[in-house]
N, C-alpha and C positions, 0 to 999 in steps of 0.2 A: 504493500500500500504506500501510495506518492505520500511524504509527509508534508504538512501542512505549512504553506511559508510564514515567515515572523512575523507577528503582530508588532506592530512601531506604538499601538495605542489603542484604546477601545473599539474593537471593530474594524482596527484600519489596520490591512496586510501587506507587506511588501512583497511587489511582485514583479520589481524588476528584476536584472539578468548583468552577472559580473563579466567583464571583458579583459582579463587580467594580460593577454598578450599585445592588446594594444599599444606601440611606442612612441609613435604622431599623432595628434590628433589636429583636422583642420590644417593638414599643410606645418602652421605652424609654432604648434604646443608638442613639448615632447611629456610623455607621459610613460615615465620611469618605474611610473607602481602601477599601470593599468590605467583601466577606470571602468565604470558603472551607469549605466545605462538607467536610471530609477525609477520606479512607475508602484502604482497602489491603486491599492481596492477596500473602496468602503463599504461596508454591510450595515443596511439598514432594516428597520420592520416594514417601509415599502420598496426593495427593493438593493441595488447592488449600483454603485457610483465607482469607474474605472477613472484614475487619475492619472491621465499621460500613458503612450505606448513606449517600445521600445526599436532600436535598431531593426530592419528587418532581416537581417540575416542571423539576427537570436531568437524571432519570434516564436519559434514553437516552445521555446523555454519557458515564456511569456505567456501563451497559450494552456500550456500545462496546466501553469500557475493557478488560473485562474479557472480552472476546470476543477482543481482539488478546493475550491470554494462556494462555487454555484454553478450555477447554466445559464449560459447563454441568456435564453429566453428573462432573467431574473435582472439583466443589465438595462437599468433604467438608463443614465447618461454614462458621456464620457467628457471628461471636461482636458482640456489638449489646454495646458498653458504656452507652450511653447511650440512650433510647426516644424522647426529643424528637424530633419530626417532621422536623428540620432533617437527624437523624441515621440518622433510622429509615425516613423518606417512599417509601424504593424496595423495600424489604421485602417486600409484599407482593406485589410482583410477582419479586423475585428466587425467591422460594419455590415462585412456580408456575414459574417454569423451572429452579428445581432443587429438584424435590420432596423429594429424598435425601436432602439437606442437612440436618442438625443446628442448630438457634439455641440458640448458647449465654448466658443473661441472665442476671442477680440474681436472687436470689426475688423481691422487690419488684415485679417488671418483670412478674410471671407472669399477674395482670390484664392489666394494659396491652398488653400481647402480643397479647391474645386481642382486646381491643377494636382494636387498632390494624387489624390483618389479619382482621376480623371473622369469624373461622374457630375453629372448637372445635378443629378438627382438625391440630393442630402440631406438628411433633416437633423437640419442644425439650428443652433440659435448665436446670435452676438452677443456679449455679455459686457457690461463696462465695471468702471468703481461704484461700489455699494451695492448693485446689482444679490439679490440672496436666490440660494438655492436652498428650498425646507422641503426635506426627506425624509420619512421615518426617524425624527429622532434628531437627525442632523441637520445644522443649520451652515454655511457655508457662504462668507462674502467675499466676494473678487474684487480684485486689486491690479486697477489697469498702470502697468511698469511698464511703460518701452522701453524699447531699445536697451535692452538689458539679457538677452544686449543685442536683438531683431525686434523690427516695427512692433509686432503683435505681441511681443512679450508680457504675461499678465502672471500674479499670483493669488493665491487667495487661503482664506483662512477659515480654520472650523473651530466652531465656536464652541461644544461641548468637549473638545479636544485639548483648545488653547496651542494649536497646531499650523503655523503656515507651513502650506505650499508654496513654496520661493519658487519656481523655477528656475531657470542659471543662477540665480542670485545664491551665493552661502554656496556655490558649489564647489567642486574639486577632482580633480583628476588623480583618484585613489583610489586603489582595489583594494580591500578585503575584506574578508568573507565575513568575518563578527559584526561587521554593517555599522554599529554604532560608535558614536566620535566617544566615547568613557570604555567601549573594546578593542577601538582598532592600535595602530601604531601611532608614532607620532606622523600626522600628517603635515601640519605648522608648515611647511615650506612650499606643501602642494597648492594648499589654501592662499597663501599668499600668492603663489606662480600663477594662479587662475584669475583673480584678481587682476592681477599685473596684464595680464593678456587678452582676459575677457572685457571686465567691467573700468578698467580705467579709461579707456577712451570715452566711456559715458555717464562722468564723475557727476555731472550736472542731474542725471537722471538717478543715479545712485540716489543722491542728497534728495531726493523727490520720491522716491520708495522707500526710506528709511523715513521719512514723514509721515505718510502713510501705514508704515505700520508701528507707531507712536500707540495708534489708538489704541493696538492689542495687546493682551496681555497673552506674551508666548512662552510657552513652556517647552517646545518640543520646532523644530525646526527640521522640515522633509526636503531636502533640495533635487533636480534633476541627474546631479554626478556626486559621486563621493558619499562619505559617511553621512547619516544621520544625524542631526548635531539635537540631543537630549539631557546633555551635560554642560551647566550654563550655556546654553543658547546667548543670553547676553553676552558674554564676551564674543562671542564674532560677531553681532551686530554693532558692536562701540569698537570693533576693527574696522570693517566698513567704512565705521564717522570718522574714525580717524585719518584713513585712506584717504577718504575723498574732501577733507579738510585740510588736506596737510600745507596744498601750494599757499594756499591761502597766508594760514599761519607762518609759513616761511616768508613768504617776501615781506612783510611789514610793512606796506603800503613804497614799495620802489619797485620800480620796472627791472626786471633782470634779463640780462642779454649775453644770450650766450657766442663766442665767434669759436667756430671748430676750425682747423685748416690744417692741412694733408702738405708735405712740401717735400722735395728731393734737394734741392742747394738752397736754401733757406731764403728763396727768395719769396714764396707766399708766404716763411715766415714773417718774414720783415713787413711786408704789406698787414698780416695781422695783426702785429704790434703798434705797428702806425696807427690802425683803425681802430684798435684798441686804447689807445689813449684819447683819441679824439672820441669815442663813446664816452670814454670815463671826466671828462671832461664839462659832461651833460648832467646837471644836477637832478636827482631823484634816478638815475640810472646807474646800474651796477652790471659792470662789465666783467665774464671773465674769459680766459682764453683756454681752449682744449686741441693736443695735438690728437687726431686720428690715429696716426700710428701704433699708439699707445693706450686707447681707451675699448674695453669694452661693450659689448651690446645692449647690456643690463644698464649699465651708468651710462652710455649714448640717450636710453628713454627715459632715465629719471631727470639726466640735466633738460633733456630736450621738455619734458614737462614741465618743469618749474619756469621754464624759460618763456617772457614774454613775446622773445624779439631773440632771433637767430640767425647768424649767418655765418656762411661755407664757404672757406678759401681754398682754391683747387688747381693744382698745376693740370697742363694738357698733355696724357700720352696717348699716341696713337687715333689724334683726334677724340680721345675723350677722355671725360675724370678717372681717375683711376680706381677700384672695387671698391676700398675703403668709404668714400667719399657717395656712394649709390647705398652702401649698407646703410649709413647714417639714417639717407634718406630713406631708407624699407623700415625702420623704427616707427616711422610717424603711423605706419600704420595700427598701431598701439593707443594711441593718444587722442585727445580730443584737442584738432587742430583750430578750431575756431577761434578768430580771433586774433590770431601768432602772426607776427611780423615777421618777414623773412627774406636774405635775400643770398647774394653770391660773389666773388671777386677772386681772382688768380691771375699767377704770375705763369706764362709760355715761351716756348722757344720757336714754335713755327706758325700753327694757326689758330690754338688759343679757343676751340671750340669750347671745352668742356662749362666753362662758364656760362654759355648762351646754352647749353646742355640741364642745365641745373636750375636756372633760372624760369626756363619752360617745363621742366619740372614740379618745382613750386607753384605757379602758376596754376598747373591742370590738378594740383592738390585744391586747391582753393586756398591756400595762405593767403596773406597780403604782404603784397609784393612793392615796397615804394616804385614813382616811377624816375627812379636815377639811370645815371648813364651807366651801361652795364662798368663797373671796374676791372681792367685789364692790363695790365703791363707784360712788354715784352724782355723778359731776360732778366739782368739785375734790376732793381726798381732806383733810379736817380735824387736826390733827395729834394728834387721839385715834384717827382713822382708820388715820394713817401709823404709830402704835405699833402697832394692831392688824397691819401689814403686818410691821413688824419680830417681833413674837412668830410669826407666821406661817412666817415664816424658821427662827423658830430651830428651829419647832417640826418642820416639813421637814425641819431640817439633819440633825436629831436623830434622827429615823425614817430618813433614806440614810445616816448612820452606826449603826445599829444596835438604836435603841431599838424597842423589839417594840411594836407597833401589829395590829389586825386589817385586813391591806391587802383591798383591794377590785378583784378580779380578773374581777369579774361584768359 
């Protein structure tokens, strides 16, 4: 006889499926301990509430699950917080074995729905914040979180439970088998790595879900990846605030500007030195300078996030920047660029592309880009050159503190 999966809480089973050989995930999170796929099942006296599916190539695991608890015929809803594949992949087939079924999703989610399960034919409902679902027993209100980190992202919370469903939010890329954060290992590094890669780009929306769930009082915390967290839950929520509070509290009301530059005979160095003082020159801005060379991809996203206003000194090989100088740039995919001044300047030997390289880079990121003359030197920089690099600065500093410029967003 299949044995019965874990109760997480009164009537609510877990019945998702561990992935413990998984080592990427998404391209690019590496996932050193696995990770988990998580999904549940509510038992009510009207009925049966599925929460989130799983991978579809775990699904019969998922299926099982939920066969050593009811039937089919006994699944009143399914409420899909989240549509990612990881989350959503068994859906379509849960629906042909329980036609009855209800999917409850974000409005967002109401395309995606239909493309996922390629069917016109759905019965589904949209669901926002406040929004309650009353079950046998259970009471249940949704909590619309975007971008938390896709459009339709939502959680929601049960209330005889004292139970959120966070979807990505509190999650982690951790496999093991004891499920809960007071049995597992220490995860502490996965949690923060998920963090760092999921939910920092949308710190703005962070601080707007942890608002929202002020109102509750949580006892128990279900997330879509990783362990359960049922052991102070409050401590990773006041990680969270601290997280997504931190730039804040660091800059102390100055603009901070960072200049990275990459050099082979020091002559972008000298140009960022130059532009480095004439930044530093500019009251209420703080300037600092980072060789490439030498820096990391972990510290390339935490300076690049603190950082108001940054710019990239880049020599030309081969017609263009050289790796280091393009890695920088794949970090921003991390971060919440909105708003970040940015721009570019190197020193060539022949035809000095790379600059006009980077620049059209920035641009198609949507930064803002001043519209200065691109800076360029050929060869050594001459010290009528190096002033030009200093007025350059100040002139930068000047427009990330404030001065109205027509930025170039094109």
């Amino acid at each position: 006889m299949r044995q019965l999966p874990p109760k997480i809480a009164g009537d609510i089973y877990y019945i998702g499926v561990f992935d413990p050989d998984i080592r990427t995930f998404d391209i690019v999170m590496r996932t050193a301990n696995g990770s988990s796929y998580n999904a549940y099942l509510i038992k009510t006296d009207d009925g049966v509430i599925i929460v989130d599916t799983v991978k579809k190539e775990f699904q019969e695991s998922f299926f099982k699950s939920i066969e050593t608890l009811c039937s089919y015929d006994e699944i009143r809803y399914v409420i899909i917080h989240h549509i990612e594949p990881d989350h959503s992949g068994a859906l379509p087939e849960l629906i042909q074995r329980a036609p009855h079924a209800k999917v409850l999703i974000s409005p967002q989610a109401t395309m995606m729905l239909k493309a996922l399960t390629n069917c016109e034919e759905i019965n589904f409902e949209a669901i926002w914040t406040n929004k309650q679902l009353t079950l046998g027993g259970k009471t249940i209100t949704f909590l619309t979180t975007p971008y938390l980190h896709w459009p339709e992202t939502m959680s929601s919370y049960v209330h005889e439970d004292r139970l959120l469903f966070s979807g990505d939010v509190f999650g982690s890329h951790y496999y093991d088998k004891r499920l809960f954060n007071d049995k597992v290992g220490d995860f502490s590094y996965a949690f923060a790595y998920y963090y760092d890669h999921i939910m920092r780009p949308f710190q703005s929306y962070v601080k707007s879900a942890l608002k929202l769930y002020e109102r509750f009082e949580i006892e128990l915390i279900a997330p879509l990846h990783g362990p359960i967290l049922r052991e102070k839950p409050e401590q990773y929520i006041e990680l969270y605030r601290q997280w997504s509070h931190k730039i804040e509290q660091h800059k102390a009301g100055k603009k901070i500007l960072s200049i990275f530059y990459l050099t082979s005979y020091k002559n972008t160095q000298e140009m960022a030195q130059a532009i480095f003082e004439g930044c530093e020159s500019v009251e209420g801005v703080v300037a600092n300078m980072y060789d490439l060379a030498s820096i990391e991809a972990q510290n390339m996203i935490a300076i690049l996030e603190e950082s108001d206003g940054f710019l990239i000194g880049t020599p030309t090989i081969n017609a263009d920047a050289p790796k280091p100088v393009w890695d920088l740039l794949s970090c921003l995919m991390f971060l919440d660029k909105q708003g970040k001044c940015a721009g570019a300047f190197g020193s060539y030997g022949w035809s000095g592309e790379a600059v006009d390289h980077i620049l059209a880079r920035l641009k198609s990121l949507k930064l803002r880009v001043p519209p200065l003359t691109p800076l360029k030197i050929k060869l050594i920089p001459s010290e009528q050159e190096l002033k030009s690099c200093y007025s350059y600065g100040v002139e930068f500093a000047e427009i990330l503190n404030g001065k109205l410029v027509e930025i170039d967003l094109a």
